[in-house]
C-alpha positions as CSV (number, residue, x, y, z in Angstrom):
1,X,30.2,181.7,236.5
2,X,27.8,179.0,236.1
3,X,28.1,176.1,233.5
4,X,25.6,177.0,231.1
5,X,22.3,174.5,231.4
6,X,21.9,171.2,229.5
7,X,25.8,171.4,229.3
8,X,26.9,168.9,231.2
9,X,24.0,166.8,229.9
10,X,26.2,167.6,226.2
11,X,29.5,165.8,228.1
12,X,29.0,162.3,227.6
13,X,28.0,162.7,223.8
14,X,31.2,164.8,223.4
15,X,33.1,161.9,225.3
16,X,31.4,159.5,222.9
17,X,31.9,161.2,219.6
18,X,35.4,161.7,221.1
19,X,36.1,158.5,221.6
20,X,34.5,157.3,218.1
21,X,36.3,159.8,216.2
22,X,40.0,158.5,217.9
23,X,39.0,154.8,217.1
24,X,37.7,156.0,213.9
25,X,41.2,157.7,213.4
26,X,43.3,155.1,214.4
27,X,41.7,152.3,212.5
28,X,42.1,154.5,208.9
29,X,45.9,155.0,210.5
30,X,46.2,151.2,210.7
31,X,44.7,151.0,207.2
32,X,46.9,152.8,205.8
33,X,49.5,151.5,207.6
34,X,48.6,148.1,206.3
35,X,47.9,149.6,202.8
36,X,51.3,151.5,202.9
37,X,53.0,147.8,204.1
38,X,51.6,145.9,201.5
39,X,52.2,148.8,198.6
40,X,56.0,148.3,199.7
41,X,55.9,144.9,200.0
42,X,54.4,144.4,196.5
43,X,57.2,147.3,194.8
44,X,59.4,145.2,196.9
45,X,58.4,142.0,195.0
46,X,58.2,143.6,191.6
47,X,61.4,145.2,191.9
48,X,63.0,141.5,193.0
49,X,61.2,140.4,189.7
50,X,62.9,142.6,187.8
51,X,66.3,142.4,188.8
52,X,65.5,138.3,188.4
53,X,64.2,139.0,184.6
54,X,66.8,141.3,184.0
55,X,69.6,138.7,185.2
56,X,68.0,135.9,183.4
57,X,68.0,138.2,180.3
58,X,71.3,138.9,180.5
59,X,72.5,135.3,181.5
60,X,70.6,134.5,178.4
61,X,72.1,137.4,176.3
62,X,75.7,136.2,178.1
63,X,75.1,132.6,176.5
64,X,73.9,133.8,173.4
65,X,77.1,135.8,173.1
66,X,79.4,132.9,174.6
67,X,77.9,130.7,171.9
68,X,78.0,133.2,168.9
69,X,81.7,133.7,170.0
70,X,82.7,129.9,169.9
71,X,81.3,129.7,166.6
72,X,83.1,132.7,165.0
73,X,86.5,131.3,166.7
74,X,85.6,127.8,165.6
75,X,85.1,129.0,162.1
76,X,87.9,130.9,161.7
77,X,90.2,128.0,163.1
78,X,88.6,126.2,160.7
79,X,89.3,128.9,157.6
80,X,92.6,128.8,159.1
81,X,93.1,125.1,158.9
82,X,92.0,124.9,155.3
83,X,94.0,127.6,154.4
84,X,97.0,126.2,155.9
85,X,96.2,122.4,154.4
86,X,96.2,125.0,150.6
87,X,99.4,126.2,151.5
88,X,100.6,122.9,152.4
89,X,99.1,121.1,149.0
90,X,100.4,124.4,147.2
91,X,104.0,123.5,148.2
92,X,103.8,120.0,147.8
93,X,102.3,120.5,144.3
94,X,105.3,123.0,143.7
95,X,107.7,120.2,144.8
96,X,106.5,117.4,142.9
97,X,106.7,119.6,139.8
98,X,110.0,120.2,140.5
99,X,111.1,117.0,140.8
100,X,109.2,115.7,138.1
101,X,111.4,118.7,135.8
102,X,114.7,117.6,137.5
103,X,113.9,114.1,136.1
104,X,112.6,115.5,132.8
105,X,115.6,116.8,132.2
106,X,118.2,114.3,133.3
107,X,116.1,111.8,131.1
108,X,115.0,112.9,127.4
109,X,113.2,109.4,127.5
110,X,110.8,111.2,129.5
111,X,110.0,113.5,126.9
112,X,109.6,110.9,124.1
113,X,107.1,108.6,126.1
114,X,105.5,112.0,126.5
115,X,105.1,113.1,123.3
116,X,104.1,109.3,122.2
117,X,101.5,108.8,124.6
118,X,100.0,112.4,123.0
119,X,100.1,110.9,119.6
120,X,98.2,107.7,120.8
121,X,95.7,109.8,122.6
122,X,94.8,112.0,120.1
123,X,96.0,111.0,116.6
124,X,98.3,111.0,113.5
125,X,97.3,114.7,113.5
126,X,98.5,115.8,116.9
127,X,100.5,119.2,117.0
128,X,102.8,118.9,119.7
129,X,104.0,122.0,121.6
130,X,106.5,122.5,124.4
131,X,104.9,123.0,127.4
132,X,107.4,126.5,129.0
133,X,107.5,124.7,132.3
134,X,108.4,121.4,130.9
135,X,106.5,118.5,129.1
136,X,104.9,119.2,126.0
137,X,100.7,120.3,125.2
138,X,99.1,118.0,122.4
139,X,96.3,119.3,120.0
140,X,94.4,118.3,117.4
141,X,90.9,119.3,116.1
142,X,88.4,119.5,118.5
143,X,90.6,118.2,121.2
144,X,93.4,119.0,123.6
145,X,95.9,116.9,126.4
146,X,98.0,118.5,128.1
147,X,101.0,116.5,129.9
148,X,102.8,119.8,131.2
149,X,104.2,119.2,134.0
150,X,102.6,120.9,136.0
151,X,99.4,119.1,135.2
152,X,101.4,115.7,135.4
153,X,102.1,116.7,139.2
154,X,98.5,118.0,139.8
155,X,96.6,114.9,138.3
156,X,99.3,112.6,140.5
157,X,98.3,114.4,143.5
158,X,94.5,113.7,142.8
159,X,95.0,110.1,142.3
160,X,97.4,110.0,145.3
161,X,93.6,112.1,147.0
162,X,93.4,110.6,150.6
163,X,96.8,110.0,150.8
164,X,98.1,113.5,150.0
165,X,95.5,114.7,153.0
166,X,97.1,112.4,155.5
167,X,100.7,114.7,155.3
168,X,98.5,117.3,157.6
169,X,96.1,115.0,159.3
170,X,96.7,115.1,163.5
């Protein structure tokens, strides 16, 4: 059998159309190679963005914490310190008293300049009462002195002020 006619007049068009559909096929292959590159290259560079805003968040959350922490420790040493400087003013307060009542009651002296210094603060008319802890209370109308004491030893301690503080100062 014969080629058909005009046939292999139809050879170099296929050959061309061929050829321009491979070069067409490989340059949208190369596109979308390039297109498939750079779509991996930019998740590539948003995912590195992420992971760098997510560790700066969480340094920043970290510090945040780190800081919140010291304060809540430093304020509790603090409460702490205070409430140990009470305790220690409590029991000096408590000592004081007591030796104030051991001399009370080795001296009646004691008692009399008490209950004198009561009448010169508030009067002829003073009522004078026994204070239970030692000392005496002084009345009279519209006013009151008490020289208990335990008053005596807390109004000593505020005079002594500064002082007093240094018995737990570093």
């Amino acid at each position: 059998m014969s080629a058909a006619p005009g046939t292999d007049a139809l050879g170099p068009v296929r050959s061309e159309l061929l050829r321009a559909a491979r070069a067409d096929a490989e340059a949208l292959l190369a596109s979308a190679h390039r297109e498939a590159a750079e779509a991996v290259a930019a998740a590539r560079a948003k995912a590195e963005a992420i992971v760098e805003q997510a560790r700066s968040e969480g340094a920043a959350d970290g510090e945040r914490a780190r800081r919140e922490e010291l304060a809540r420790a430093r304020r509790q040493a603090r409460a702490t310190e205070l409430a140990t400087q009470d305790e220690a003013y409590a029991q000096l307060r408590t000592r004081v008293t007591e030796r104030l009542r051991e001399l009370y009651q080795a001296d009646p002296a004691i008692g009399d300049g008490l209950r004198e210094r009561a009448r010169r603060l508030l009067g002829p008319d003073t009522r004078l009462t026994e204070h239970p802890e030692g000392g005496v209370v002084a009345s009279a109308p519209g006013r009151r002195v008490d020289l208990g004491l335990p008053a005596l030893a807390a109004r000593a301690l505020d005079r002594a002020g500064a002082e007093a503080e240094t018995l737990w100062a570093p």
